[in-house]
N, CA, C and O atoms as a Tinker XYZ file with bonds, in Angstrom:
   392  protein
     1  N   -101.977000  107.858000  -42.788000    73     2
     2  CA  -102.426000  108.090000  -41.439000    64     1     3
     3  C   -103.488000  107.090000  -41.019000    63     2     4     5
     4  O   -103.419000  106.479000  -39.953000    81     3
     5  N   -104.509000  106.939000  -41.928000    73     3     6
     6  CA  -105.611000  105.755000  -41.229000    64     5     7
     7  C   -104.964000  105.078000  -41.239000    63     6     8     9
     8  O   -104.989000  104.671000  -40.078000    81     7
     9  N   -103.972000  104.302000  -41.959000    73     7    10
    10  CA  -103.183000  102.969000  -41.798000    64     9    11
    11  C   -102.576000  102.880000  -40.142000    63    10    12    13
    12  O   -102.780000  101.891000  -39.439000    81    11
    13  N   -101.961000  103.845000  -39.771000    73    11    14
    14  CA  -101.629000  103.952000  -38.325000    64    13    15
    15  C   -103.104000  103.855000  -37.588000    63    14    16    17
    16  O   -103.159000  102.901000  -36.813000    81    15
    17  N   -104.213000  104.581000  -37.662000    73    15    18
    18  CA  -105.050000  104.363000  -36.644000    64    17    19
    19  C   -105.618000  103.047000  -36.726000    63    18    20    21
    20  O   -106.212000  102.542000  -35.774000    81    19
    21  N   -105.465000  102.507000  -37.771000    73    19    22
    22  CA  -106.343000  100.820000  -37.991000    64    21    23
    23  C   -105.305000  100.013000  -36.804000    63    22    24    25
    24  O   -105.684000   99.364000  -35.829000    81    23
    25  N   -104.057000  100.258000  -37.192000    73    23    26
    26  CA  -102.998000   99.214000  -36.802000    64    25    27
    27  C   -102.708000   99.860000  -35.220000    63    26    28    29
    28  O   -102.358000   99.066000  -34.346000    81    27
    29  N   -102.873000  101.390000  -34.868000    73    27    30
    30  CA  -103.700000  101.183000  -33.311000    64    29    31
    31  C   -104.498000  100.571000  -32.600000    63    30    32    33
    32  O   -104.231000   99.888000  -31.612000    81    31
    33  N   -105.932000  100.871000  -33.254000    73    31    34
    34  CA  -107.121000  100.178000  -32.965000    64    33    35
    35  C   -106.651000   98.977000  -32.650000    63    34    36    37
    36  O   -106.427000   98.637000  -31.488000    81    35
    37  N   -106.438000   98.137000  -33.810000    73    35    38
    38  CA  -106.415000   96.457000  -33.612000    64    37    39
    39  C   -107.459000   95.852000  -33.679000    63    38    40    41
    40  O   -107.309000   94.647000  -33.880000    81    39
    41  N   -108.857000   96.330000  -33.560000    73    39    42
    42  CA  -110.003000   95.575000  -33.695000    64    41    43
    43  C   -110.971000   95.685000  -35.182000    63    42    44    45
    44  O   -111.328000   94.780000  -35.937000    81    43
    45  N   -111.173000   96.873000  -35.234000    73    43    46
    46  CA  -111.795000   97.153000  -36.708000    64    45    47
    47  C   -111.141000   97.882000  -37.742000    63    46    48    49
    48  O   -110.430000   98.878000  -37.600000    81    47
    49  N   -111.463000   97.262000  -38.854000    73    47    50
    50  CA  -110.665000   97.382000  -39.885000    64    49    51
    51  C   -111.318000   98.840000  -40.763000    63    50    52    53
    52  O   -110.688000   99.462000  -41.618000    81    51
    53  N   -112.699000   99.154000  -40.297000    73    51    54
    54  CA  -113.230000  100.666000  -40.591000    64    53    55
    55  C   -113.211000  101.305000  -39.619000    63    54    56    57
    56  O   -114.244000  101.818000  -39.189000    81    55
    57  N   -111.851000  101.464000  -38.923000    73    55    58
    58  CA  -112.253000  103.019000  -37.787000    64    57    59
    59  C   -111.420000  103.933000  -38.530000    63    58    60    61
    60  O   -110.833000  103.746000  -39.595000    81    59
    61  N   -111.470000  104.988000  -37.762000    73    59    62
    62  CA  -110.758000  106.039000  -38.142000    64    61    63
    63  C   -110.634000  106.992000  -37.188000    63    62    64    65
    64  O   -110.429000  108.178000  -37.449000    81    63
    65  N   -110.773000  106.434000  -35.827000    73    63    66
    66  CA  -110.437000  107.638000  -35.035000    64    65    67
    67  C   -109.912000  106.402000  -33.975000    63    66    68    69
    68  O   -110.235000  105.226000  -34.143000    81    67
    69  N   -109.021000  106.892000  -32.822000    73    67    70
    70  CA  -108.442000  106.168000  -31.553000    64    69    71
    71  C   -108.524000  106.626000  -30.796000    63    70    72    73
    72  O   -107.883000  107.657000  -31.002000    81    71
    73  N   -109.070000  106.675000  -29.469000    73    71    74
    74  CA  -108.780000  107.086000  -28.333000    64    73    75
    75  C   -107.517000  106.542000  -27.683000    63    74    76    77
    76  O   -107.018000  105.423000  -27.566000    81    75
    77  N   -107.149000  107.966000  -27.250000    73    75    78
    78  CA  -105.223000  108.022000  -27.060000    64    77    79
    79  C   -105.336000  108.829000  -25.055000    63    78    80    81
    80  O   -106.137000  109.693000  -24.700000    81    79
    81  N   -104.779000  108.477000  -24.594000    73    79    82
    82  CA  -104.014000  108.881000  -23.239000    64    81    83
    83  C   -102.971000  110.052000  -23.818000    63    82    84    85
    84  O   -101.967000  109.612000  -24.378000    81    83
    85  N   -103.094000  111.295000  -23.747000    73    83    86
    86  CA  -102.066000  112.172000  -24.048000    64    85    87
    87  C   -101.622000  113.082000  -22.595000    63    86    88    89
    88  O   -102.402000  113.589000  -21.789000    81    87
    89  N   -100.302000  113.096000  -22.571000    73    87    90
    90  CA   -99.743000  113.289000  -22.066000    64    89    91
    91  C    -99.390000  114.737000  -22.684000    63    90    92    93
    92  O    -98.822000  114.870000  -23.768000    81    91
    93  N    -99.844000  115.921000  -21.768000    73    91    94
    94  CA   -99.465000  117.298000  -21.873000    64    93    95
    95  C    -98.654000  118.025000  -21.156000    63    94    96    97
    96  O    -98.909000  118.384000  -20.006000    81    95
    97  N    -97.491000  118.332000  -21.854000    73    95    98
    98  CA   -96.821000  119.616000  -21.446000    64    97    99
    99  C    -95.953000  119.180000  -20.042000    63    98   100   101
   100  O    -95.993000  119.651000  -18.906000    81    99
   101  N    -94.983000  117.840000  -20.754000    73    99   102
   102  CA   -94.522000  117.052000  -20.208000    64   101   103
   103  C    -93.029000  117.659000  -19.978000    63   102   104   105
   104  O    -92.243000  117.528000  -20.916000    81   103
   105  N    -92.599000  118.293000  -18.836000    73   103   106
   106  CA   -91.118000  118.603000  -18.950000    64   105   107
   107  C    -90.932000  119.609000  -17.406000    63   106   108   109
   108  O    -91.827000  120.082000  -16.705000    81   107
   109  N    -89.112000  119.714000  -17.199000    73   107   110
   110  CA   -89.110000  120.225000  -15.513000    64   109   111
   111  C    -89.084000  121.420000  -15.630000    63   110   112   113
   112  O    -88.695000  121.977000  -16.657000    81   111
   113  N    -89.443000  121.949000  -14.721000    73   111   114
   114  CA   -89.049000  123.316000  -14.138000    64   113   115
   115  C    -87.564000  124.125000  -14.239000    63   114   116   117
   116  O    -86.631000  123.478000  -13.762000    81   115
   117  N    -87.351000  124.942000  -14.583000    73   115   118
   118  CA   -85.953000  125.106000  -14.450000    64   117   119
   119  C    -85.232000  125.363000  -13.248000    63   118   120   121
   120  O    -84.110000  125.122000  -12.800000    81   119
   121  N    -86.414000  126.015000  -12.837000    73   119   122
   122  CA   -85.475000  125.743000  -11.097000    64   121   123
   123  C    -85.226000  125.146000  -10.604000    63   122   124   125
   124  O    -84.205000  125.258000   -9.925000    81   123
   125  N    -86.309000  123.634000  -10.596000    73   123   126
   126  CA   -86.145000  122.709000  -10.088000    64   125   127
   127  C    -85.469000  121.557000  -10.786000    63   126   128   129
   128  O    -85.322000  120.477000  -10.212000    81   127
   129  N    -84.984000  121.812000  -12.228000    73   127   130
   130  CA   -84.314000  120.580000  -13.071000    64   129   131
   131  C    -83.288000  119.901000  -12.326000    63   130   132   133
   132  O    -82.966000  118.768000  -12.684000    81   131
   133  N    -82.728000  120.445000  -11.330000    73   131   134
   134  CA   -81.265000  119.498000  -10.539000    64   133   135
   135  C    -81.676000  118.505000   -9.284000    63   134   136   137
   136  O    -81.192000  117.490000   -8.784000    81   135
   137  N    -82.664000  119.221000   -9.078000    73   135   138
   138  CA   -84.031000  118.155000   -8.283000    64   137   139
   139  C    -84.324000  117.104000   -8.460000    63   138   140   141
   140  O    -84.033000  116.204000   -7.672000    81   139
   141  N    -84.954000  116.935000   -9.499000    73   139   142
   142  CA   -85.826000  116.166000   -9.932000    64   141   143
   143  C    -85.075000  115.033000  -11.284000    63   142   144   145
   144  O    -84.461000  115.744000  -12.079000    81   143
   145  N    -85.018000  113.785000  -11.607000    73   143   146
   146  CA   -84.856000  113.022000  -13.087000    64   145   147
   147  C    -86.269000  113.131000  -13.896000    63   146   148   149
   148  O    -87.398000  113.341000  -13.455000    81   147
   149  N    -85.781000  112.900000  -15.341000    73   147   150
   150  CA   -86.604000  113.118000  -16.339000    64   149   151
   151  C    -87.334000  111.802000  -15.886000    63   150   152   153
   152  O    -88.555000  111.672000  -15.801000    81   151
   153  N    -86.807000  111.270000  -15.733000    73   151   154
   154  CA   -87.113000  109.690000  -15.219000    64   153   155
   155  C    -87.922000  109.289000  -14.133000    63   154   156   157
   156  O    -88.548000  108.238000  -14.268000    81   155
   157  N    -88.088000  110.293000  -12.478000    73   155   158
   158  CA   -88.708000  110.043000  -11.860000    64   157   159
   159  C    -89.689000  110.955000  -12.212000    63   158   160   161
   160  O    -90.720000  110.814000  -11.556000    81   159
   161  N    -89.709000  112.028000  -13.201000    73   159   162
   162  CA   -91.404000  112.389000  -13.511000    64   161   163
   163  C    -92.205000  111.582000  -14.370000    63   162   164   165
   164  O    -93.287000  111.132000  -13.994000    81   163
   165  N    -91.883000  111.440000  -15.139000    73   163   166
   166  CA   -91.621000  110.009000  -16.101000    64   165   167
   167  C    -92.896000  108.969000  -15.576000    63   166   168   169
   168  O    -94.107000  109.008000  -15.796000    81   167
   169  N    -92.105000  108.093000  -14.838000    73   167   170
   170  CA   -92.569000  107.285000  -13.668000    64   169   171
   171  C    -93.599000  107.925000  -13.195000    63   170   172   173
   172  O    -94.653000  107.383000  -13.526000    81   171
   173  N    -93.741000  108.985000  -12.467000    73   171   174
   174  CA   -94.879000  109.494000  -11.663000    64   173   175
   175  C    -95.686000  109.849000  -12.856000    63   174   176   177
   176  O    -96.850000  109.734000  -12.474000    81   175
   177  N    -95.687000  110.190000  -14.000000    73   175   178
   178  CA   -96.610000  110.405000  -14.922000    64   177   179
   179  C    -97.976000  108.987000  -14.897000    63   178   180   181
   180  O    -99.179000  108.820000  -14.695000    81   179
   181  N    -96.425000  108.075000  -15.345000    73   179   182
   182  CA   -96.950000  106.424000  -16.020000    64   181   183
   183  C    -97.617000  105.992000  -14.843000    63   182   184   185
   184  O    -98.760000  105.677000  -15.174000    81   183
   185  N    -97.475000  105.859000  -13.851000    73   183   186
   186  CA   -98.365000  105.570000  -12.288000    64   185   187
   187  C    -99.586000  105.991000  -12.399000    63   186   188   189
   188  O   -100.556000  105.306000  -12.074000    81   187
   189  N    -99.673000  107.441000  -12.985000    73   187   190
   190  CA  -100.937000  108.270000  -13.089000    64   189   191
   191  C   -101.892000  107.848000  -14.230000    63   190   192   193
   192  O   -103.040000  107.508000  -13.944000    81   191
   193  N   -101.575000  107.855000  -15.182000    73   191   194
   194  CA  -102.095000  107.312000  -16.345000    64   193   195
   195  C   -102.624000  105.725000  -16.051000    63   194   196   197
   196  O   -103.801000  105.404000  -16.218000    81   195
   197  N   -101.660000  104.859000  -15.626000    73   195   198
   198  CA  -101.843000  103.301000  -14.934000    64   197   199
   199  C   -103.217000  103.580000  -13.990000    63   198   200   201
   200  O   -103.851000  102.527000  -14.054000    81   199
   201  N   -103.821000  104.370000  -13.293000    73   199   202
   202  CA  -104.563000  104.508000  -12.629000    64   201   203
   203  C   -105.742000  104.559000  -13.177000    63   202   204   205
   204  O   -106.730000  103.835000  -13.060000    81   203
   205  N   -105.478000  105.717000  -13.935000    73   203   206
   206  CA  -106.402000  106.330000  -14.796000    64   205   207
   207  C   -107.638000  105.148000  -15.801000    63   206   208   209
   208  O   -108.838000  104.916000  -15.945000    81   207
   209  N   -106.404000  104.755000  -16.228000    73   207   210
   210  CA  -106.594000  103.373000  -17.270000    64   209   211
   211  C   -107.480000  102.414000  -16.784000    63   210   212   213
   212  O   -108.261000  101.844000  -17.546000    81   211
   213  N   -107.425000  102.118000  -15.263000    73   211   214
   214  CA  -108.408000  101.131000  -14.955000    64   213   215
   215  C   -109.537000  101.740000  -14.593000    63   214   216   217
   216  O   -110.261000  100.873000  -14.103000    81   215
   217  N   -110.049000  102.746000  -14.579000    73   215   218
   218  CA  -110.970000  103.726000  -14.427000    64   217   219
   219  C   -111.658000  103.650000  -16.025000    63   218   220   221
   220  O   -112.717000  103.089000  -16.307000    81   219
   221  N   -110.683000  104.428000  -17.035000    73   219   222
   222  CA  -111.667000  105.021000  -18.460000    64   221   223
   223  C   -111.135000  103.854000  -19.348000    63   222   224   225
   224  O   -111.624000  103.721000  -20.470000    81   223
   225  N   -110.280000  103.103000  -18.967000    73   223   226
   226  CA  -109.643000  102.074000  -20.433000    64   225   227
   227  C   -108.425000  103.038000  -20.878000    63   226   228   229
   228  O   -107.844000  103.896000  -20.212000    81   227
   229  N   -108.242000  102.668000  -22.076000    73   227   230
   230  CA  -107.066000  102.863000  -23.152000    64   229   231
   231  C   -105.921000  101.506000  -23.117000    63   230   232   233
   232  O   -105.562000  100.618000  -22.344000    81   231
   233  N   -105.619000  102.041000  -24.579000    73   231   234
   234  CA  -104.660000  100.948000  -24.485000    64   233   235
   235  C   -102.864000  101.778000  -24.930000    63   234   236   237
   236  O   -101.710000  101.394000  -24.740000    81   235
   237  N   -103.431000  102.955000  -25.535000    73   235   238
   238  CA  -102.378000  103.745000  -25.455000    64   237   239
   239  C   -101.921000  104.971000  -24.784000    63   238   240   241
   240  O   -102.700000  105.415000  -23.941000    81   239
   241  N   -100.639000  105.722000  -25.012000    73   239   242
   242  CA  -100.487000  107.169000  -24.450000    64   241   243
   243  C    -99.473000  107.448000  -25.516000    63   242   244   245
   244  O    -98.590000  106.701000  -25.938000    81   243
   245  N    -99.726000  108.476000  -25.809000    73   243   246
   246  CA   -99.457000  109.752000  -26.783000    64   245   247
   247  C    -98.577000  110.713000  -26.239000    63   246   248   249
   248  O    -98.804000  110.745000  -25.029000    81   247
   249  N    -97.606000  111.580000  -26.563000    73   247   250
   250  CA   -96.843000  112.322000  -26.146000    64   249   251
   251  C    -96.196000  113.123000  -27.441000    63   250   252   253
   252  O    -95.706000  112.458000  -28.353000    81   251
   253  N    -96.206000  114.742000  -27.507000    73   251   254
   254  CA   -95.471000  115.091000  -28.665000    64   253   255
   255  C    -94.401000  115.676000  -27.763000    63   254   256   257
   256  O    -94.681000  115.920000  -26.589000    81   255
   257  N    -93.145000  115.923000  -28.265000    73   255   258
   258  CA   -91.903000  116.188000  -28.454000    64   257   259
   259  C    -91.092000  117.129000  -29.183000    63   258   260   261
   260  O    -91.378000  117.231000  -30.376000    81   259
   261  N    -90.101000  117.876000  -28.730000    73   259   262
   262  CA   -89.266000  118.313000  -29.919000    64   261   263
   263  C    -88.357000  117.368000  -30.853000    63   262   264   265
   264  O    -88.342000  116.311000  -30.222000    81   263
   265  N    -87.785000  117.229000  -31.725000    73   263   266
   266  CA   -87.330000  115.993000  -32.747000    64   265   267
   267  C    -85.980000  116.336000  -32.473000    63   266   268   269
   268  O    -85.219000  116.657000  -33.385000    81   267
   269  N    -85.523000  116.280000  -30.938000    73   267   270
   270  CA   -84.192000  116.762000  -30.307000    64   269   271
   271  C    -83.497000  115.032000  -29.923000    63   270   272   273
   272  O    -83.925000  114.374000  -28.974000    81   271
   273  N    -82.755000  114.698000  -30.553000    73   271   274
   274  CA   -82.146000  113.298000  -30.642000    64   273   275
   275  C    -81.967000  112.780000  -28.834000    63   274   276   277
   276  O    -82.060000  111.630000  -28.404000    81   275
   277  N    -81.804000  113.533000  -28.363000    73   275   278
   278  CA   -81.518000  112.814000  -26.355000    64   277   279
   279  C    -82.818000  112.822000  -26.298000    63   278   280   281
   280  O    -83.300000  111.699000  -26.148000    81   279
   281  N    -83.924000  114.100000  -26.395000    73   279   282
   282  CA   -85.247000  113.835000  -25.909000    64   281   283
   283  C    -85.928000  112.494000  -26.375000    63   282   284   285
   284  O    -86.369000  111.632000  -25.615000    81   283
   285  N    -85.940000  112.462000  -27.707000    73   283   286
   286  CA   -86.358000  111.158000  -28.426000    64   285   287
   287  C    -86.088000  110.012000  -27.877000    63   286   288   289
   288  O    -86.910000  109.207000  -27.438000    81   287
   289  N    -84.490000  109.880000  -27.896000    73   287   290
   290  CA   -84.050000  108.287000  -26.984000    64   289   291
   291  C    -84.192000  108.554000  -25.788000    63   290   292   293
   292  O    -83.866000  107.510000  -25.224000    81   291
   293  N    -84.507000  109.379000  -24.927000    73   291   294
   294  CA   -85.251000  109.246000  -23.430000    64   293   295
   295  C    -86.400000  108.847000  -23.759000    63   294   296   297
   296  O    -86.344000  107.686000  -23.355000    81   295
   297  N    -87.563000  108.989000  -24.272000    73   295   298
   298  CA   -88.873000  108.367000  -24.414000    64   297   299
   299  C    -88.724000  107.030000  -25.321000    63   298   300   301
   300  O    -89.550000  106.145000  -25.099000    81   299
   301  N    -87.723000  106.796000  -26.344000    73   299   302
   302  CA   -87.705000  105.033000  -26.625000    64   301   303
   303  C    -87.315000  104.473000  -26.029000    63   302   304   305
   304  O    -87.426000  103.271000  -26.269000    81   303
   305  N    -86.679000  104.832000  -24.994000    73   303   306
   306  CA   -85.680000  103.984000  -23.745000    64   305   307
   307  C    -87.007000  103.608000  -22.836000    63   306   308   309
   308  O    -87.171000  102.411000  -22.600000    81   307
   309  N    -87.723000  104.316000  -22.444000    73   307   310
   310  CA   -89.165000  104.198000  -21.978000    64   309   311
   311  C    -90.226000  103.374000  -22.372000    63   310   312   313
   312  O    -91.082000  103.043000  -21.551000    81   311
   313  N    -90.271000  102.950000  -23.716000    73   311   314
   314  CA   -91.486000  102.312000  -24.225000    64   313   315
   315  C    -92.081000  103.021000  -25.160000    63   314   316   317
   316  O    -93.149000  102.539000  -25.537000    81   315
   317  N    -91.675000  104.238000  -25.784000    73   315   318
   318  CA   -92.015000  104.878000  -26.697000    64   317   319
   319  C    -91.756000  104.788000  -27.868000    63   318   320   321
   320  O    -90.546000  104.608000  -28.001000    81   319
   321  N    -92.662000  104.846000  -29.492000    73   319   322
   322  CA   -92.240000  104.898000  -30.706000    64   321   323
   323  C    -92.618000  105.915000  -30.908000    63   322   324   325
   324  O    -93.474000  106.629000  -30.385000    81   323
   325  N    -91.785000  106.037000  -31.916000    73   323   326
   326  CA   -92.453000  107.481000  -33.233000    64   325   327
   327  C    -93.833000  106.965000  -33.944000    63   326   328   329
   328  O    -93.996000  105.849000  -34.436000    81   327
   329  N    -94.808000  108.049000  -33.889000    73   327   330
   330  CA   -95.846000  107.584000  -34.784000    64   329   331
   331  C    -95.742000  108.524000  -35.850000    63   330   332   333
   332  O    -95.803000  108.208000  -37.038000    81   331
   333  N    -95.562000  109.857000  -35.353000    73   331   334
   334  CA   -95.853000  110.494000  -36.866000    64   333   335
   335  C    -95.054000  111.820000  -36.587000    63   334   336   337
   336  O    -95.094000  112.187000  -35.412000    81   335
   337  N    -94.316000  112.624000  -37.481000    73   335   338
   338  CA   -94.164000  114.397000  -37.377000    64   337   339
   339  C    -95.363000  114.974000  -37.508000    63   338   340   341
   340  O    -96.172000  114.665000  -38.383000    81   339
   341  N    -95.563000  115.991000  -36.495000    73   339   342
   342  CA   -96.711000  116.893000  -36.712000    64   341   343
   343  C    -96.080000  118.167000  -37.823000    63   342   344   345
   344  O    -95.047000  118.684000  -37.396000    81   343
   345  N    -96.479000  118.602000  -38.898000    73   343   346
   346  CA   -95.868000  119.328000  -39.482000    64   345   347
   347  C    -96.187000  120.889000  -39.365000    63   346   348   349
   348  O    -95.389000  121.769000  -39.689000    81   347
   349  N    -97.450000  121.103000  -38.862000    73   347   350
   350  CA   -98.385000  121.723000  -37.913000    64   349   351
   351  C    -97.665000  122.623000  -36.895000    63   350   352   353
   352  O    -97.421000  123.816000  -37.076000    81   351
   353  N    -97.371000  121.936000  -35.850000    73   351   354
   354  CA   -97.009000  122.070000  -34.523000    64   353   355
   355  C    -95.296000  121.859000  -34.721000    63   354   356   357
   356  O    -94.537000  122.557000  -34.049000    81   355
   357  N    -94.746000  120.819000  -35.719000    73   355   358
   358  CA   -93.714000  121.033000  -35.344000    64   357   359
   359  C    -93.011000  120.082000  -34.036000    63   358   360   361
   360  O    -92.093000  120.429000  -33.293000    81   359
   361  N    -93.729000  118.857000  -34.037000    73   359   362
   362  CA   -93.700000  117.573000  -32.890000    64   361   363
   363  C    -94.036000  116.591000  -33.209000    63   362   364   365
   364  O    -95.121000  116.134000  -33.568000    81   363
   365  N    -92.901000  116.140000  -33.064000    73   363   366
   366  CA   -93.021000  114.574000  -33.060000    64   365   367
   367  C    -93.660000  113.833000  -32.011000    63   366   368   369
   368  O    -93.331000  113.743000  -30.828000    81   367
   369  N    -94.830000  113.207000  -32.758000    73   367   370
   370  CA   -95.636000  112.427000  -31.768000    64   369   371
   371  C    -94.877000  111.162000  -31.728000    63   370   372   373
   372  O    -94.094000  110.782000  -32.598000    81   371
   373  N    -95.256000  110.394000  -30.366000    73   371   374
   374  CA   -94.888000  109.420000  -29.779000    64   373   375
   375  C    -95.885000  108.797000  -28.993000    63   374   376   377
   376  O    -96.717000  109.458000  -28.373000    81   375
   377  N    -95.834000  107.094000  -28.980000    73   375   378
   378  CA   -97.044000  106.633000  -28.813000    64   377   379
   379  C    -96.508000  105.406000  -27.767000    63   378   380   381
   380  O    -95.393000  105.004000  -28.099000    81   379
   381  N    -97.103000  104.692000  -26.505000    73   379   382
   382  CA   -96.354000  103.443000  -25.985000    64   381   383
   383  C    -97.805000  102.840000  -25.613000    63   382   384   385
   384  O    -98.728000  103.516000  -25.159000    81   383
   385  N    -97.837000  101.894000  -25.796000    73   383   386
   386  CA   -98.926000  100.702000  -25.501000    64   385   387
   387  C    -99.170000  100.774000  -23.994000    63   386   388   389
   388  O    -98.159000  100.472000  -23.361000    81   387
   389  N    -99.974000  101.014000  -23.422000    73   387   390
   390  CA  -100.070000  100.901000  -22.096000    64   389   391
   391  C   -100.313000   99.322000  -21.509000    63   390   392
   392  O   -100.414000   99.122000  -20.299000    81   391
């Protein structure tokens, strides 16, 4: 795990913690799922965060997931990797460089 936060960071080779952009409780409505693309919330998320960013910094955003094979390749199709299984929670975190 520190090996991932070093190779986040990018600058010091003794950190051990990252400040991350997380993205919570990311998903549609059911009423409204025929409405809306995963894609244009998506977008309206990343706009928000893009904002955000020139305000507090970051260089990343964070997102956990179910380890459901379409959900997954919708967020790598996006700019997203796997960073780690939460074994915890039961979510696969996912991480994209802002």
């Amino acid at each position: 795990m520190w090996n991932t936060v070093k190779r986040i960071d990018g600058f010091s080779k003794d950190v051990n913690a990252v400040g991350i952009i997380l993205i919570g409780q990311f998903g549609k409505n059911e009423e409204q799922a025929k409405n809306v693309t995963g894609q244009v919330l998506l977008d309206i998320c990343m706009e928000t965060i893009y904002e955000a960013q020139e305000t507090i910094g970051g260089r990343f955003v964070m997102l956990e997931c179910m380890e459901i094979e379409k959900v997954v390749e919708f967020y790598k199709a996006n700019g997203f990797q796997s960073l780690q299984f939460d074994d915890r929670d039961k979510y696969l975190q996912m991480i994209r460089r802002l």
